[in-house]
C-alpha positions as CSV (number, residue, x, y, z in Angstrom):
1,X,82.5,69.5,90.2
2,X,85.6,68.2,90.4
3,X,87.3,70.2,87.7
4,X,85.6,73.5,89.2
5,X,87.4,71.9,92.6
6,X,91.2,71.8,91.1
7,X,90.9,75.0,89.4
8,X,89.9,76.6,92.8
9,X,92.8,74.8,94.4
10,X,95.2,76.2,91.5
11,X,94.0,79.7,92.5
12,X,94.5,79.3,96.3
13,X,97.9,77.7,95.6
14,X,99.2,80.8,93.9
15,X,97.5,83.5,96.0
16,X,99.2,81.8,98.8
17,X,103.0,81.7,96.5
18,X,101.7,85.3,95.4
19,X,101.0,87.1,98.8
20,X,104.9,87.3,100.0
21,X,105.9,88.7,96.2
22,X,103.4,91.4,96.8
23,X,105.0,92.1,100.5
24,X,108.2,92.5,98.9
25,X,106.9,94.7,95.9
26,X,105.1,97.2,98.7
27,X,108.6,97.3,100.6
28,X,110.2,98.7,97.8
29,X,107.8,101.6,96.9
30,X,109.6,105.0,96.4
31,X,109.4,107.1,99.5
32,X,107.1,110.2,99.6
33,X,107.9,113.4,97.8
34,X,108.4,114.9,101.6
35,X,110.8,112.3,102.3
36,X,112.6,112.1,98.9
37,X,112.8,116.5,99.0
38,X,114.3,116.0,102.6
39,X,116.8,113.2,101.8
40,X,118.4,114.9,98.4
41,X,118.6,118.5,100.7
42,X,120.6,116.6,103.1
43,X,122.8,115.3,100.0
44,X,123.2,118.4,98.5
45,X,124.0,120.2,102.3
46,X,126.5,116.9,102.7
47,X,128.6,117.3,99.8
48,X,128.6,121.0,99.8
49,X,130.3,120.9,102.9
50,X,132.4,117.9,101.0
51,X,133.1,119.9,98.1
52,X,134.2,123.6,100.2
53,X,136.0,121.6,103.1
54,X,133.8,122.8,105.9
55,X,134.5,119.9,107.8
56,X,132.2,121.0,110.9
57,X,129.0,120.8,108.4
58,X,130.3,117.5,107.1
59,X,131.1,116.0,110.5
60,X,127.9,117.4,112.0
61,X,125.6,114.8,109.6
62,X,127.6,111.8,110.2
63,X,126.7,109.9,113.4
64,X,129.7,108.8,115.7
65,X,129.6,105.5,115.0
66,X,130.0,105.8,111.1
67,X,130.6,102.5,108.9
68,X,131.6,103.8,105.2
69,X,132.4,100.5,103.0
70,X,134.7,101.5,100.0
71,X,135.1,98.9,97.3
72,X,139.2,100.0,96.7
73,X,140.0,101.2,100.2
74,X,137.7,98.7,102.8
75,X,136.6,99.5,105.8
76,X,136.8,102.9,108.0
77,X,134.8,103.3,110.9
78,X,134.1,106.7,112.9
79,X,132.9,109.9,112.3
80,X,136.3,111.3,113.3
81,X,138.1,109.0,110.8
82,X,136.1,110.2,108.2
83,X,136.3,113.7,108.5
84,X,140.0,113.1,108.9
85,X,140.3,111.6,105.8
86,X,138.4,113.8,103.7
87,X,140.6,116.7,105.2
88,X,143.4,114.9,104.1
89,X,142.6,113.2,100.5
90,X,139.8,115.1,99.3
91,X,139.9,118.8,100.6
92,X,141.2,121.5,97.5
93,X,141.5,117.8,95.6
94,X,138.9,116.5,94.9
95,X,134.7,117.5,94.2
96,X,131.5,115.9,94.0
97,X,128.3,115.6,91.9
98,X,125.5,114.0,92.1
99,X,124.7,112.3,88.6
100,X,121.4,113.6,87.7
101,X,118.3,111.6,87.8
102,X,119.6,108.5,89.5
103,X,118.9,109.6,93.1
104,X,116.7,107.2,94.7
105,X,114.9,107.5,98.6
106,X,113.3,104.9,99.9
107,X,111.8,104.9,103.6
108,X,113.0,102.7,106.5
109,X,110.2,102.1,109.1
110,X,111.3,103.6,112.6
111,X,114.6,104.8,111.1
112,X,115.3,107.0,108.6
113,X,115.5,106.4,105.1
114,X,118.2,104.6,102.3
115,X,119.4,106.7,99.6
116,X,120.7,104.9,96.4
117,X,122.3,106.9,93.6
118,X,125.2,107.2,91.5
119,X,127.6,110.3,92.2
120,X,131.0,112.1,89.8
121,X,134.3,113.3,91.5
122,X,136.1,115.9,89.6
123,X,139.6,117.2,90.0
124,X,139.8,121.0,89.9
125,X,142.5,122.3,88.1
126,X,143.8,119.0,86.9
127,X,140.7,117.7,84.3
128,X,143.5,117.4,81.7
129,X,145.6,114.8,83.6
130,X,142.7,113.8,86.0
131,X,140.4,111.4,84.7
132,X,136.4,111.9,86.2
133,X,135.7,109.3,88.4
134,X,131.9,107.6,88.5
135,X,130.8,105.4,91.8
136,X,127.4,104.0,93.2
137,X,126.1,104.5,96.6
138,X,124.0,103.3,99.1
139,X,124.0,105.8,102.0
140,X,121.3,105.0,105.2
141,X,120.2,107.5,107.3
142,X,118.7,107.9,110.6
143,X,116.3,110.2,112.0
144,X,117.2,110.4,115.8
145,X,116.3,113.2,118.1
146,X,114.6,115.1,115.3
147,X,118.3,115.4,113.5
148,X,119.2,113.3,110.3
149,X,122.5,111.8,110.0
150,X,124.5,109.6,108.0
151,X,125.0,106.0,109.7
152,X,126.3,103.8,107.0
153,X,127.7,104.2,103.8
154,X,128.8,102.0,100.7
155,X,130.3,103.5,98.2
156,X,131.0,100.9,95.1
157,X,131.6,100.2,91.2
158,X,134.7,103.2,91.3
159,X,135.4,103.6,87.1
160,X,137.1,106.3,85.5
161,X,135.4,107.6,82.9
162,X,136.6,108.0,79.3
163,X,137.5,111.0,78.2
């Protein structure tokens, strides 16, 4: 009895360590194909407008209050500030792709959703001189008002590629 006793403790101990692992392992469950075909369309709409400078497009799915962390550059806060600086830096300079099959979506409960994925930037005209640059990313975006836009961004791990 009293062996039968400890090996029933033993179980309740680790369902008990167990049951917050398993919490964790549901948060991070892909999103739904609904939500994962919404979030890449808005990634493919957002660096379109990126890639062609149509900085209305671009500045119309970023939310005012904007945070976009850059591992080389810091800090720049602002949808105007971004928009800005993409019409100065990037525009005729610099294009985007997203790597294939590294796009991840994951839901955020009464929020949005957090895209993860690793993205190219080519320089047109100059791929001889240019190295391609490879980056990760974390952007989180919010469903508000029935619109989706683009609150914060990290963009991290910048490495040129070899040629």
């Amino acid at each position: 009895m009293k062996n039968i006793f400890l090996a029933l403790q033993a179980v309740i101990v680790a369902v008990v360590l167990a049951a917050p692992l398993a919490q964790i392992h549901a948060q991070a469950a892909p999103a739904p194909e609904a939500l994962f075909q919404t979030i890449q369309s808005l990634d493919a709409q957002l660096f379109d407008a990126y890639n062609h400078c149509d900085l209305e497009k671009l500045g119309s799915l970023l939310a005012d209050d904007l945070e976009f962390y850059h591992d080389k550059t810091g800090l720049s806060r602002g949808r105007a500030a971004l928009v800005e600086a993409v019409k100065n830096n990037i525009c005729g300079k610099v294009t985007r792709e997203l790597v294939p099959g590294t796009l991840e979506v994951y839901p955020i409960a009464d929020y949005g959703a957090v895209e993860i994925g690793v993205h190219r930037f080519h320089h047109p005209g100059h791929e001889t001189t240019e190295s391609v640059g490879e980056a990760k990313f974390i952007h989180l975006w919010q469903k508000k008002d029935g619109a989706w836009k683009v609150t914060r961004v990290i963009s991290f791990d910048h490495q040129a590629l070899k040629k």
